[in-house]
C-alpha positions in Angstrom: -13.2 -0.1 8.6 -9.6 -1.1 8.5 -10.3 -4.6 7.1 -12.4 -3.2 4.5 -9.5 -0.9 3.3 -7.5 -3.2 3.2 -9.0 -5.7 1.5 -9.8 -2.8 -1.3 -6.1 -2.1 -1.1 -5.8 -5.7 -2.1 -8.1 -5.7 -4.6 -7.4 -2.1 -6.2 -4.4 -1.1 -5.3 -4.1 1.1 -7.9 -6.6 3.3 -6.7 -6.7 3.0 -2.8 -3.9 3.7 -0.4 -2.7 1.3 2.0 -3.6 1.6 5.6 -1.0 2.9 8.3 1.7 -0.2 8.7 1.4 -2.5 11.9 4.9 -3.3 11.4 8.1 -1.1 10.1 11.7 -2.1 9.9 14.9 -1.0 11.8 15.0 1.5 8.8 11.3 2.7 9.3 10.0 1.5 6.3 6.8 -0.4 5.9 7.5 -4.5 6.2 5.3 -6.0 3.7 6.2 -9.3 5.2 8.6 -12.2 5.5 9.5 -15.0 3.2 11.4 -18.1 3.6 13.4 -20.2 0.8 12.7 -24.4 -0.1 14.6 -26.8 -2.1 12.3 -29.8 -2.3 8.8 -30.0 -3.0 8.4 -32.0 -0.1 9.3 -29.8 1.6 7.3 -27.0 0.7 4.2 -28.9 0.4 4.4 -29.8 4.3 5.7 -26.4 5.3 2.6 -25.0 3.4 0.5 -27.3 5.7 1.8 -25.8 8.8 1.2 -22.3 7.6 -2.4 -23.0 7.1 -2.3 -25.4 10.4 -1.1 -22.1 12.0 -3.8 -20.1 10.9 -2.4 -17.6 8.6 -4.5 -16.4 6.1 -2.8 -13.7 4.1 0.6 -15.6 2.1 1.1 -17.8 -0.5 3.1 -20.0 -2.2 5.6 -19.4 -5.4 7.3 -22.4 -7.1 9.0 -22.7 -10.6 6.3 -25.2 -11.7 2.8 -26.0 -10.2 2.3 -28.5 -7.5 -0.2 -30.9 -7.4 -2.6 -30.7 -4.5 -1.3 -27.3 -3.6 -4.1 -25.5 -3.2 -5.5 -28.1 -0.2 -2.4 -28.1 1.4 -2.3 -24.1 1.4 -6.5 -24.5 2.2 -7.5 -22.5 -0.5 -11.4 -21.7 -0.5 -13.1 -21.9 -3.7 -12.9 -18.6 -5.2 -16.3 -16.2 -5.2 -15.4 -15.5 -9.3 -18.5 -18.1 -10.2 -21.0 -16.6 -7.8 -20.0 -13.1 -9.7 -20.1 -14.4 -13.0 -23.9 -16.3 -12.4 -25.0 -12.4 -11.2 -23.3 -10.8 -14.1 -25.2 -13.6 -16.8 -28.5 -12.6 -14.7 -27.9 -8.6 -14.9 -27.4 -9.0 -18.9 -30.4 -11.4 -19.6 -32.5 -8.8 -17.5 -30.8 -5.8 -18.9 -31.6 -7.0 -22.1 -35.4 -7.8 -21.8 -35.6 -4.4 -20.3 -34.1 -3.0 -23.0 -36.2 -4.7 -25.5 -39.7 -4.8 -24.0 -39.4 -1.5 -23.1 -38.1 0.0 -26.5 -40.8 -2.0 -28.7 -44.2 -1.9 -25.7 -43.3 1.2 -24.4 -41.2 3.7 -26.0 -42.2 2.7 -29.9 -44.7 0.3 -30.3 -44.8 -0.9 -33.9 -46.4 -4.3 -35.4 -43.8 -6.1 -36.9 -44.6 -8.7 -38.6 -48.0 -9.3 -37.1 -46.5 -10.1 -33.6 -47.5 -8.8 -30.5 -45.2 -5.9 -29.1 -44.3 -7.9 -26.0 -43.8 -11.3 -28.1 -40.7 -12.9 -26.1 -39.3 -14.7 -28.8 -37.7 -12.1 -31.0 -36.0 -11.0 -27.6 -34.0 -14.6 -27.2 -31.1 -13.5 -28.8 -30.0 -10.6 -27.7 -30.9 -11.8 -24.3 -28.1 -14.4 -25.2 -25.3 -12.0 -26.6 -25.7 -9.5 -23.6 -25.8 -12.3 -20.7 -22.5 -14.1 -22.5 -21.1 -10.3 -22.8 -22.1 -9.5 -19.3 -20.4 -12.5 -18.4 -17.1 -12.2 -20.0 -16.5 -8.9 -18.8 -17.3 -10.2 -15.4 -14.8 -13.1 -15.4 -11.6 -10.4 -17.1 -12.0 -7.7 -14.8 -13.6 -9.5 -11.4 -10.5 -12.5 -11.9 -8.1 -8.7 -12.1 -9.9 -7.3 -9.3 -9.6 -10.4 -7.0 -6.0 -10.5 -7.5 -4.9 -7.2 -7.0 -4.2 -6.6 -10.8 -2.9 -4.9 -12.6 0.1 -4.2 -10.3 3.1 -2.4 -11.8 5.7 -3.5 -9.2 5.6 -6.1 -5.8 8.0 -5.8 -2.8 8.9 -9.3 -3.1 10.9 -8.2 -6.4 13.2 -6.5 -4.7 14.0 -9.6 -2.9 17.6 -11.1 -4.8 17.1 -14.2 -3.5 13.2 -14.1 -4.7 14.2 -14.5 -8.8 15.2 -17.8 -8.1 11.8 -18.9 -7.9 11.4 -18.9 -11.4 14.4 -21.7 -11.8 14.7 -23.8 -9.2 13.7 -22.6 -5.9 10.2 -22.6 -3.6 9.2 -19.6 -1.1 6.8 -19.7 1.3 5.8 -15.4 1.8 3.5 -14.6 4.9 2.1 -10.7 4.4 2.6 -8.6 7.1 -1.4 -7.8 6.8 -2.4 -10.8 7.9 -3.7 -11.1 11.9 -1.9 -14.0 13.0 1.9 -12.1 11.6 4.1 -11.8 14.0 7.9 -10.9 13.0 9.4 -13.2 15.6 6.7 -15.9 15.9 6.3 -16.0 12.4 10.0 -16.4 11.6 10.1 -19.2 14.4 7.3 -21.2 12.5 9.2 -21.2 8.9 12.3 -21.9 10.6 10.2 -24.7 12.6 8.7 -25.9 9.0 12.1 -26.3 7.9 12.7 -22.6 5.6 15.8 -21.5 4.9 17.2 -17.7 4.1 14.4 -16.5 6.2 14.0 -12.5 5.3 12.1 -9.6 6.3 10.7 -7.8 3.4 10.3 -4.0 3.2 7.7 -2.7 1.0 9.2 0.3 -1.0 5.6 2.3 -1.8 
């Protein structure tokens, strides 16, 4: 039950509250998690591959730029957005034969045409507009849902040291949610992977 929560608190976190914190601060507020600082892209790249060699789960990676081959070095599964997408193309192909077969064979049957009132061909279309419409709507609002979007504010800004990221720094941030977190052990391993202005972060909400 608490996995599922959170995991909708990831997803919608707009709408569902958070779970009670495993960790708090010295200041008893809720640590959101702890993030460490890079210079080199090197060096991020490997310290990404201990992370995911440690088996943490919940953290990612912010740079000013992409990096190549990233997403294998953080082991990134191959999101579930296709799979939702495929079932979203299906529902509005079916919805609209429903719709149509059952408006012209059922509800009012009229010859039009001379054709037959469940002639399939005449239904190709629509089928067509309301499986690529179906889809589209999938892909905007499952790609928001599976990154917690929209979200009006993160804990990481209040981080100083965090804006950098967007000029010439790399951080590493582990989430508090995740299993493996540990404050001390976790703090160990980016100092281990070579991190440097290693910081708690508090989450404000």
């Amino acid at each position: 039950m608490t996995s599922l929560l959170s995991q909708a608190a990831d997803y919608f976190p707009m709408l569902v509250r958070k779970p009670a914190p495993r960790f708090v601060s010295e200041s008893g507020a809720r640590v959101h998690g702890i993030v460490a600082e890079f210079t080199e892209v090197p060096a991020v790249f490997h310290a990404a591959e201990h992370v995911r060699d440690a088996g943490y789960s919940k953290w990612d990676v912010h740079t000013p730029f992409p990096i190549h081959d990233m997403e294998s070095a953080m082991g990134i599964k191959t999101t579930k957005l296709p799979l939702m997408a495929g079932g979203a193309a299906i529902t509005g192909v079916l919805t609209a034969i429903v719709l149509q077969w059952g408006t012209s064979d059922i509800l009012y049957p009229m010859v039009v045409q001379g054709k037959p009132y469940d002639a399939w061909e005449p239904f190709v279309p629509i089928m067509f507009e309301l499986g690529v419409l179906f889809t589209a709507f999938m892909c905007l609002f499952g790609m928001l849902a599976l990154n917690g979007l929209p979200r009006f504010h993160h804990p990481l800004f209040s981080h100083e040291r965090f804006l950098k990221v967007s000029d010439d720094r790399f951080i590493i941030a582990i989430e508090a949610d995740d299993p493996k977190f540990d404050p001390v052990q976790t703090r160990a391993l980016l100092e281990k992977a070579g991190g440097t202005h290693i910081a708690l972060i508090e989450d404000a909400e």
